[in-house]
Backbone and ligand atoms as CSV (ligand in chain L), in Angstrom:
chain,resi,resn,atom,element,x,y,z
A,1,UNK,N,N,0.835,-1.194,0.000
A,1,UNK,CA,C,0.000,0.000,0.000
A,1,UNK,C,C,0.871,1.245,0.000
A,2,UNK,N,N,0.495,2.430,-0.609
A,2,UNK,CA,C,1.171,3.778,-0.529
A,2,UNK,C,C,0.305,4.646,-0.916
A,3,UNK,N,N,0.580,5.954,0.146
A,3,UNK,CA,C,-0.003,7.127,0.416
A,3,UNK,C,C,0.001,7.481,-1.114
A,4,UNK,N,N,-0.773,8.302,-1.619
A,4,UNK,CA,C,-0.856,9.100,-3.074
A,4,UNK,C,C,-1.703,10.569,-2.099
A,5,UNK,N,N,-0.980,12.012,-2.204
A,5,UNK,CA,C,-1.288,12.831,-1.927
A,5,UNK,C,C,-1.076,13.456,-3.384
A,6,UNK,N,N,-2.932,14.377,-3.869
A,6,UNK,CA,C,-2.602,15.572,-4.820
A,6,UNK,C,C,-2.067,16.726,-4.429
A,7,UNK,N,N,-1.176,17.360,-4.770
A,7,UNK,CA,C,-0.419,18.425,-4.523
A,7,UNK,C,C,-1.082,19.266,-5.141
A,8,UNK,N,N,-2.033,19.535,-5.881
A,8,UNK,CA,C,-3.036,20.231,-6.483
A,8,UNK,C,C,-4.147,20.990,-5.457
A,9,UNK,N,N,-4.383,19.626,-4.562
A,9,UNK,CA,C,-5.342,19.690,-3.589
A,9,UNK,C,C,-4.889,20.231,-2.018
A,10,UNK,N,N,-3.688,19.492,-1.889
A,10,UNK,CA,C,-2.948,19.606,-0.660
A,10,UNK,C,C,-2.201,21.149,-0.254
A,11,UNK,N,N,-3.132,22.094,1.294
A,11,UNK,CA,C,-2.765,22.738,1.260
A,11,UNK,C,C,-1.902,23.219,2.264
A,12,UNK,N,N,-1.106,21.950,3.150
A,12,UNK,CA,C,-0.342,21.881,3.365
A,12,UNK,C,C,-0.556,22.219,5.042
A,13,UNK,N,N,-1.478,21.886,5.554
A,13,UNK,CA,C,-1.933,22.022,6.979
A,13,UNK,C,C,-1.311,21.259,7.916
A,14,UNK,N,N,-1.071,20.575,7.469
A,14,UNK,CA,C,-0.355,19.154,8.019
A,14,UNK,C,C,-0.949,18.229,9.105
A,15,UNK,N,N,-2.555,18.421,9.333
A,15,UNK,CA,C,-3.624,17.740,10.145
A,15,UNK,C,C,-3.320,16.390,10.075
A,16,UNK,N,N,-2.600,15.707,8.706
A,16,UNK,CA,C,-2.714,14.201,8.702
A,16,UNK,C,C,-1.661,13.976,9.559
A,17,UNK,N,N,-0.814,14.844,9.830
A,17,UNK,CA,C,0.801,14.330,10.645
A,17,UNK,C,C,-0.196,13.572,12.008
A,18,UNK,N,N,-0.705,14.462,12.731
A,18,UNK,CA,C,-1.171,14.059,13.916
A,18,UNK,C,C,-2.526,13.244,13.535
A,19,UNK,N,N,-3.139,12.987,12.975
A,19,UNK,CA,C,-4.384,12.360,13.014
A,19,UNK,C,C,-3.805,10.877,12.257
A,20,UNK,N,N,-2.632,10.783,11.755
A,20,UNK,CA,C,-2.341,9.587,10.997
A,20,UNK,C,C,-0.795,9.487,12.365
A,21,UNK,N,N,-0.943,9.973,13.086
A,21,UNK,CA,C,0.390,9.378,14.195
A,21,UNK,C,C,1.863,9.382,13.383
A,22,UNK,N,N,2.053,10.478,12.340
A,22,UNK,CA,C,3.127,10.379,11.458
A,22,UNK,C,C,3.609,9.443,10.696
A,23,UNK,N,N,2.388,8.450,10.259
A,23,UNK,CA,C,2.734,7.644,8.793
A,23,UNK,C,C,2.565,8.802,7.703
A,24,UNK,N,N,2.137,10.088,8.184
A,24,UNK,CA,C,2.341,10.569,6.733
A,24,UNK,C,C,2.656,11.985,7.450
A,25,UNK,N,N,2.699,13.062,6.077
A,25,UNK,CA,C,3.110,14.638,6.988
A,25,UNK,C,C,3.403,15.479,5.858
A,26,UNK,N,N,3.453,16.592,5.932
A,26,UNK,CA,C,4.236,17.572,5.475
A,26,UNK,C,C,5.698,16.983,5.360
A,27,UNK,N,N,6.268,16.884,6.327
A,27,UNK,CA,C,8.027,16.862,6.409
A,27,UNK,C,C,8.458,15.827,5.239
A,28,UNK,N,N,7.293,14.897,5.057
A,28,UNK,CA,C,7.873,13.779,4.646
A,28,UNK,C,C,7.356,14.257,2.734
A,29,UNK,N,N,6.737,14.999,2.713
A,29,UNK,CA,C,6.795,15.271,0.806
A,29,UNK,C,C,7.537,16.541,0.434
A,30,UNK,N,N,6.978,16.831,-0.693
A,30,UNK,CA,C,7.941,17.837,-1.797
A,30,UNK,C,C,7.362,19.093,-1.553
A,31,UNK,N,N,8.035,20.057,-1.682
A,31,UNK,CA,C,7.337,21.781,-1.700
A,31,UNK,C,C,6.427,21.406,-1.383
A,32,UNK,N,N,6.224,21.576,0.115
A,32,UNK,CA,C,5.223,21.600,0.792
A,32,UNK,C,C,4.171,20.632,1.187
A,33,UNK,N,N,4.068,20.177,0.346
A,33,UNK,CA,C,2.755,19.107,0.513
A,33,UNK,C,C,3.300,18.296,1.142
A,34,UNK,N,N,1.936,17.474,1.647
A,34,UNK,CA,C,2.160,16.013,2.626
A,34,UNK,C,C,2.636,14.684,1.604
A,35,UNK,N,N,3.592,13.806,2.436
A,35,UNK,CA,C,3.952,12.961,2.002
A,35,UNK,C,C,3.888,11.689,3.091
A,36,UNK,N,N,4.480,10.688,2.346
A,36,UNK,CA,C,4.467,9.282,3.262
A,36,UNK,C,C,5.686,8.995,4.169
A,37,UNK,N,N,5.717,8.698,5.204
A,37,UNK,CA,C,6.639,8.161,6.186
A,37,UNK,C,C,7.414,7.496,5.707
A,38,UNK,N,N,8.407,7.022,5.052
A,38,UNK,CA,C,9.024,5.949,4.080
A,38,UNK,C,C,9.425,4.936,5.392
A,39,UNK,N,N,8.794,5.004,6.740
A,39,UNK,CA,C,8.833,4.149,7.335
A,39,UNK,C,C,7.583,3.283,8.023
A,40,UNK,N,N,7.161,4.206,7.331
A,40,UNK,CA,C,5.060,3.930,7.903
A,40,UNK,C,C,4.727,2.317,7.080
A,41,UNK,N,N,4.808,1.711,8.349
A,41,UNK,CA,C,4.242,0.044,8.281
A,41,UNK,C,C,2.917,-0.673,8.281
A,42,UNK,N,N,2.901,-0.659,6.981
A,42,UNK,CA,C,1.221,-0.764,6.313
A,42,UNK,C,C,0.580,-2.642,7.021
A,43,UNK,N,N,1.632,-2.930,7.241
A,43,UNK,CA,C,1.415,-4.388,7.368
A,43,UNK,C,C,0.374,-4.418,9.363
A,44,UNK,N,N,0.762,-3.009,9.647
A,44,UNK,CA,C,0.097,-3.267,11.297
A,44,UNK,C,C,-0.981,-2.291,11.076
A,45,UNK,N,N,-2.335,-2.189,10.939
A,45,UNK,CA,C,-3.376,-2.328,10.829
A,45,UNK,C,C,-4.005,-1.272,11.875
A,46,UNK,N,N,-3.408,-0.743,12.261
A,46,UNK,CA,C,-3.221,0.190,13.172
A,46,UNK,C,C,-3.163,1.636,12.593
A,47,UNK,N,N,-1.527,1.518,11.542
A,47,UNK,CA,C,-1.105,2.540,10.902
A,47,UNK,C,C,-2.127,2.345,9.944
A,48,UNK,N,N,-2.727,1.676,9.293
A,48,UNK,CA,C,-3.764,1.523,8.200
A,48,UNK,C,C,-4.800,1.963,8.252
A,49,UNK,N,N,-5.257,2.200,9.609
A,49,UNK,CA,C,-6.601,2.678,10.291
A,49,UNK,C,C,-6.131,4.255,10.521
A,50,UNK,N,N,-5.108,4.859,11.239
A,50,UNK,CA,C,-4.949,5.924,11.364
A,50,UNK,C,C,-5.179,6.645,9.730
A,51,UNK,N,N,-4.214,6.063,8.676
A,51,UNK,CA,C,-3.973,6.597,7.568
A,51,UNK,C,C,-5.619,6.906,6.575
A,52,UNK,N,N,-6.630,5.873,7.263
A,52,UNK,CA,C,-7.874,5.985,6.431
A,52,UNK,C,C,-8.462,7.005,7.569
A,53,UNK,N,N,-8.069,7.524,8.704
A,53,UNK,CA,C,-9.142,8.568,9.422
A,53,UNK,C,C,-8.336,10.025,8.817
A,54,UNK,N,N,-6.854,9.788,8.133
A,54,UNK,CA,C,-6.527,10.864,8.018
A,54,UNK,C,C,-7.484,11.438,6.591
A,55,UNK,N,N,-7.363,10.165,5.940
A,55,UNK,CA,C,-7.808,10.286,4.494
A,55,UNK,C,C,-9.332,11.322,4.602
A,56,UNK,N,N,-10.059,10.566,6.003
A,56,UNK,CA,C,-11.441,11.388,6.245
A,56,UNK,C,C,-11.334,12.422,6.471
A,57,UNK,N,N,-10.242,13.287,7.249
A,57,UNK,CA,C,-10.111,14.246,8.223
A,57,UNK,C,C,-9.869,15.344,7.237
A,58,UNK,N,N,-8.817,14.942,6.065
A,58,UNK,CA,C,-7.980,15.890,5.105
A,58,UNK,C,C,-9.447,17.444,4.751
A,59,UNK,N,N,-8.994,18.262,4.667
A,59,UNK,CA,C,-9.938,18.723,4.419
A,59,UNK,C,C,-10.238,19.296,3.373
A,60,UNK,N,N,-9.537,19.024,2.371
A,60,UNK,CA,C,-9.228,19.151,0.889
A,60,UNK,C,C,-9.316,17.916,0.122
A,61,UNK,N,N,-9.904,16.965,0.924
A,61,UNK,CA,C,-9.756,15.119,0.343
A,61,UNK,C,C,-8.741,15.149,-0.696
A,62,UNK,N,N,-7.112,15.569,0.058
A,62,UNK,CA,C,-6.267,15.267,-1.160
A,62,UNK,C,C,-5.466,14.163,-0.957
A,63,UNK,N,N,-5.926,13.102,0.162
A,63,UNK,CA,C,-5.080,12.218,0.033
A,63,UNK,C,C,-5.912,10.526,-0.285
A,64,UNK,N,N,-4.868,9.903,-0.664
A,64,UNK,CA,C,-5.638,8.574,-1.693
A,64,UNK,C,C,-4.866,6.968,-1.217
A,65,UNK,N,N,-5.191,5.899,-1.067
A,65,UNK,CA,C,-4.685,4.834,-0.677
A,65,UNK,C,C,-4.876,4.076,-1.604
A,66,UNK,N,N,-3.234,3.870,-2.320
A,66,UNK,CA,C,-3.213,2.479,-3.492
A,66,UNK,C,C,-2.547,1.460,-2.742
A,67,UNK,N,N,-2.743,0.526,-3.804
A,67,UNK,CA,C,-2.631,-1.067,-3.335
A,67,UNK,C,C,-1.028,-1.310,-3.998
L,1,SF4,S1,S,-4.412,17.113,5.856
L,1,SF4,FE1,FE,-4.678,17.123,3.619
L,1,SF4,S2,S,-4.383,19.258,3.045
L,1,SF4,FE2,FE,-3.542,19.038,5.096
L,1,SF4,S3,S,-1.348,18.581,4.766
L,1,SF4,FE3,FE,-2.418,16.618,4.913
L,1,SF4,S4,S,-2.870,16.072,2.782
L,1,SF4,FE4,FE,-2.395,18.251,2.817
């Protein structure tokens, strides 16, 4: 699985850092926008659950979960 954030959409609030427990963030993408933890462990179900309340929370719905 991996984070897909639009940078189109993303305005860089960084709400998912804390609502996703830092599988994803600002720090972690490009000019600005949110990106993925390149350590965020999709396999514990936990981080998988945080990452889909962030997906709800975003308030620009710019972020997306591929397989
Ligand atoms: S919550 Fe959404 S808009 Fe805010 S930084 Fe994360 S992806 Fe970007």
């Amino acid at each position: 699985m991996k984070i897909i954030v639009d940078p189109d959409k993303c305005i860089s609030c960084n709400m998912c850092e804390d609502v996703s427990d830092g599988a994803m963030g600002v720090k972690f993408g490009k000019n600005d926008k949110a990106g993925q933890n390149p350590e965020a462990d999709f396999t514990d179900r936990v981080v998988v659950a945080n990452v889909k309340l962030a997906i709800e929370t975003c308030p620009t719905q710019a972020i997306k979960l591929e397989d």
